[in-house]
C-alpha positions, -999 to 999 in steps of 0.1 A, spaced: 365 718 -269 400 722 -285 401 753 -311 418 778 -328 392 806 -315 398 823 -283 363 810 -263 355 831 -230 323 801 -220 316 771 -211 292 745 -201 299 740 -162 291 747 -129 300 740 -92 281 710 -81 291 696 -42 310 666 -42 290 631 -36 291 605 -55 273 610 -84 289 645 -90 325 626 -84 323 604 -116 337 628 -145 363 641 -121 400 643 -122 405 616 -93 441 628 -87 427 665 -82 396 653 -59 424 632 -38 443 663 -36 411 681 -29 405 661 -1 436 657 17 434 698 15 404 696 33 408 668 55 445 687 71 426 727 75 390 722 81 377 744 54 358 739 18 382 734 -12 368 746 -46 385 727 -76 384 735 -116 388 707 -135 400 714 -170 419 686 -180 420 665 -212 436 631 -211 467 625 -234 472 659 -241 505 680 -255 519 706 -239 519 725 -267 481 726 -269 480 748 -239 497 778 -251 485 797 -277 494 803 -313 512 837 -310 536 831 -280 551 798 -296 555 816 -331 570 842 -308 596 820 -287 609 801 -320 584 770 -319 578 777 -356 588 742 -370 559 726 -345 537 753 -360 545 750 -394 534 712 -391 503 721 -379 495 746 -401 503 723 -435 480 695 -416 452 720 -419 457 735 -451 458 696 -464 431 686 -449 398 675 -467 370 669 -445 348 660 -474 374 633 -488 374 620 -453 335 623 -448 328 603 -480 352 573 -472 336 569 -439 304 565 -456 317 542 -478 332 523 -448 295 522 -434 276 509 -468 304 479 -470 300 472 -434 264 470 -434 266 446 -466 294 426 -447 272 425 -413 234 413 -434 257 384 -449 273 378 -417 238 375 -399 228 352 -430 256 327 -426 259 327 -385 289 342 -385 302 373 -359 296 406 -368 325 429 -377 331 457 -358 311 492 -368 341 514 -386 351 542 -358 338 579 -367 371 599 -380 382 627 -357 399 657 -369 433 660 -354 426 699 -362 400 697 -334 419 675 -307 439 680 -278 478 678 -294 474 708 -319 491 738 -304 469 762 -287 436 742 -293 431 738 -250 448 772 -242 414 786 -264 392 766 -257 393 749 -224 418 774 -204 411 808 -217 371 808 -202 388 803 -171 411 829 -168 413 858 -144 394 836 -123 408 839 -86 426 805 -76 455 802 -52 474 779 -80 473 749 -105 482 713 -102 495 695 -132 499 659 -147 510 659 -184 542 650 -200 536 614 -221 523 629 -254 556 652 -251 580 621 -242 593 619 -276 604 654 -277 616 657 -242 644 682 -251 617 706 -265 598 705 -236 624 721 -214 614 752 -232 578 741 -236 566 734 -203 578 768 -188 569 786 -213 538 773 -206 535 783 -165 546 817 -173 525 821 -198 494 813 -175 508 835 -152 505 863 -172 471 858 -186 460 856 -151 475 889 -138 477 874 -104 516 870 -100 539 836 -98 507 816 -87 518 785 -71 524 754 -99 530 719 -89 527 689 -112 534 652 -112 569 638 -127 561 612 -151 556 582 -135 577 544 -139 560 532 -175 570 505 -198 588 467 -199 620 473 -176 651 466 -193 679 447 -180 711 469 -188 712 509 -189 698 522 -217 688 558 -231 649 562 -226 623 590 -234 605 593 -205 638 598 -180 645 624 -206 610 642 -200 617 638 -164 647 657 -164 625 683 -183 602 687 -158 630 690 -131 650 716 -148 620 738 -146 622 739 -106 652 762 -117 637 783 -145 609 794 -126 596 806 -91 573 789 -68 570 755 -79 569 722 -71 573 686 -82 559 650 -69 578 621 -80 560 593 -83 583 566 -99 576 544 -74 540 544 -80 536 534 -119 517 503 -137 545 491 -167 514 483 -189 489 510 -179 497 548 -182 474 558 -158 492 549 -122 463 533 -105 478 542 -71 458 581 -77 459 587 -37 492 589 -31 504 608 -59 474 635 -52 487 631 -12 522 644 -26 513 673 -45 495 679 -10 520 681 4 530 709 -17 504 730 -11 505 725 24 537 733 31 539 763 8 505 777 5 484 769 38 507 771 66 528 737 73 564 751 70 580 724 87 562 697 68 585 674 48 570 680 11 600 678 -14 618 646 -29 657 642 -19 675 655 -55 708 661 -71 727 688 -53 766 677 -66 792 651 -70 822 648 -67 852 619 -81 872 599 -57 897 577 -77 873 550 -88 839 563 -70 814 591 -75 798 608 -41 768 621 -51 752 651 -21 715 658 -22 695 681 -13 661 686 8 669 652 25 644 657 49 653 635 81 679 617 58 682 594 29 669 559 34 659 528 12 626 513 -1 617 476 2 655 466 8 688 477 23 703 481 -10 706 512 -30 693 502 -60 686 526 -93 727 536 -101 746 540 -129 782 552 -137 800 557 -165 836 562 -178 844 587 -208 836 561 -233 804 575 -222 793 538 -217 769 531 -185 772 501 -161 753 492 -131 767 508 -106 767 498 -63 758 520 -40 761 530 -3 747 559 15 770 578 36 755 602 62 722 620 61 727 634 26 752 613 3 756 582 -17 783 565 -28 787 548 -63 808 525 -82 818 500 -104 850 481 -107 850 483 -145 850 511 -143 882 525 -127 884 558 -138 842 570 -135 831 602 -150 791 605 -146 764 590 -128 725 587 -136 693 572 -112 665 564 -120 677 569 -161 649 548 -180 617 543 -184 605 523 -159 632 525 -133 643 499 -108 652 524 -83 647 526 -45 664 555 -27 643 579 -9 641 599 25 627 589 60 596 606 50 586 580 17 592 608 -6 614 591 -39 648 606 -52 642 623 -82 656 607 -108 687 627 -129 722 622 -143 755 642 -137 766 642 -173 753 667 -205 757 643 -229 733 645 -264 698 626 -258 678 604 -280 651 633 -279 673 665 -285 661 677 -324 627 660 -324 599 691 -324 573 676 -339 548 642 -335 
């Protein structure tokens, strides 16, 4: 239930997992569930109190976004309810009902397909985008319970504020952590996945915006962790159908951090540096693994570079030892920055010998097409 009102219940309980009791679950979260399970032998208890298409902002509560400058997002929100008329909206549905029913007897009479029944209206006041409507009412019940950490896989209702949501989405972590009074928890989530028609020449995009969100906040805060998945997307459906291996590599994770598996390869290759060589950019990851290696075919595919006219080009690319890759283009002589993976459904293939995807980023700060957007 999304609300303004702090709730401390809720219909649930634990139920073993079969499959009738399997239906109304997270399937990423039972996959990750399982593999848990599967690796140490033991029983895995999982909370599932997700909402699909949700905003980050509807996770944390009223007070500490009014208290961290969010007041433009509030202020929104706050003039959609004191504008809103329930009653105005109540009486055109009826309306909408008497003229379908008149439209559906004379479409019976003459033989003709009946129109659709109009759709109930839903209060956006009650939904899962107004801020602090899930923190109340679907996480607060919750809270204090014992749990050895979260996993999380949001981000598309934020993708057109991606800038916001570098502050949003830690703000977020910490401030579960602190409502739970159990310390820096462990939180991994899911980096949005590849979405949307692919485009033929580099472009800005949304969604490699929100990625770069999401990866920032391995710096911000402590015990996390990110699976990448953009090797695992649908470019018409937003809902990767692959759900096994993206619960497999938040798995990992939790393996490797949380039950034991040290030595078990769990993070994606990412930026570490770069440096300029005359007309090339060598690019040095970090958490390689057993070395960076290619998907599907030998070459690199997924570069960018660009010159100071700030202007990208498809760039070639080698990999040079375990750890570094080197990237150019011959129009562009004199190269400044480099991006991978920068769109919104990627053509990109670097990874390590373990499968796990480079995470996408770019060298450069420049403005993005997101950066002053804080509202739907």
């Amino acid at each position: 239930m999304g609300t303004q009102e702090a709730q401390d219940n809720f219909e649930g309980k634990w139920e073993l997992v079969s499959p009738t009791t399997i239906t109304q679950f997270s399937a990423v979260g039972y996959f990750f569930g399982r593999q848990i399970h599967q690796t140490l032998d033991v029983p895995v208890g999982l909370i599932d109190n997700a909402w699909g298409g949700s905003a980050c902002e509807a996770w944390i509560p009223y007070d500490v976004l009014k208290a961290n400058g969010h007041t433009e997002l509030l202020a929104h929100w706050d003039k959609l309810a004191a504008e809103y008329d329930e009653e105005a909206i109540r009486a055109k549905y009826e309306k909408a009902v008497a003229t379908y029913k008149q439209r559906a007897q004379a479409a019976r009479e003459a033989g003709k397909p009946i129109p659709a029944y109009p759709r109930q209206p839903r209060s956006p006041l009650a939904g899962q985008h107004r801020p602090a409507n899930l923190y109340q009412g679907v996480l607060n019940p919750i809270i204090g319970y014992p749990i050895q950490g979260a996993i999380w896989y949001q981000g598309e209702a934020n993708a057109t504020r991606a800038k916001q949501y570098q502050e949003l989405f830690p703000l977020m972590i910490d401030t579960w952590r602190k409502a739970w009074g159990q310390g820096d928890f462990s939180f991994y989530w899911v980096s949005l996945a590849d979405f949307k028609d692919q485009v033929t020449e580099p472009a800005d995009a949304d969604w490699a915006e929100l990625r770069e969100a999401q990866t920032l906040t391995l710096n911000k805060l402590p015990n996390t962790g990110e699976a990448i998945i953009t090797d695992l997307g649908e470019a018409h459906d937003i809902h990767p159908r692959n759900k096994q291996d993206v619960a497999k590599r938040l798995a990992r994770w939790a393996l490797a951090k949380n039950y034991g598996y040290e030595q078990l390869i769990h993070r994606s290759p990412i930026y570490k540096s770069h440096e300029i060589q005359n007309n090339k950019i060598i690019i040095t990851f970090d958490h390689v693994g057993n070395g960076l290696d290619t998907h599907d075919v030998r070459q690199v595919l997924g570069f960018t570079i660009a010159g100071e006219d700030k202007q990208f080009h498809h760039a070639q690319a080698t990999i040079q030892g375990r750890d570094k890759v080197i990237v150019w283009n011959t129009d562009v002589p004199s190269p400044v920055a480099v991006r991978y993976a920068w769109a919104n459904n990627p053509i990109c293939n670097l990874q390590n010998k373990s499968h796990l995807p480079a995470t996408p980023f770019r060298t450069d700060k420049w403005k993005g097409i997101t950066e002053g957007k804080v509202v739907r």
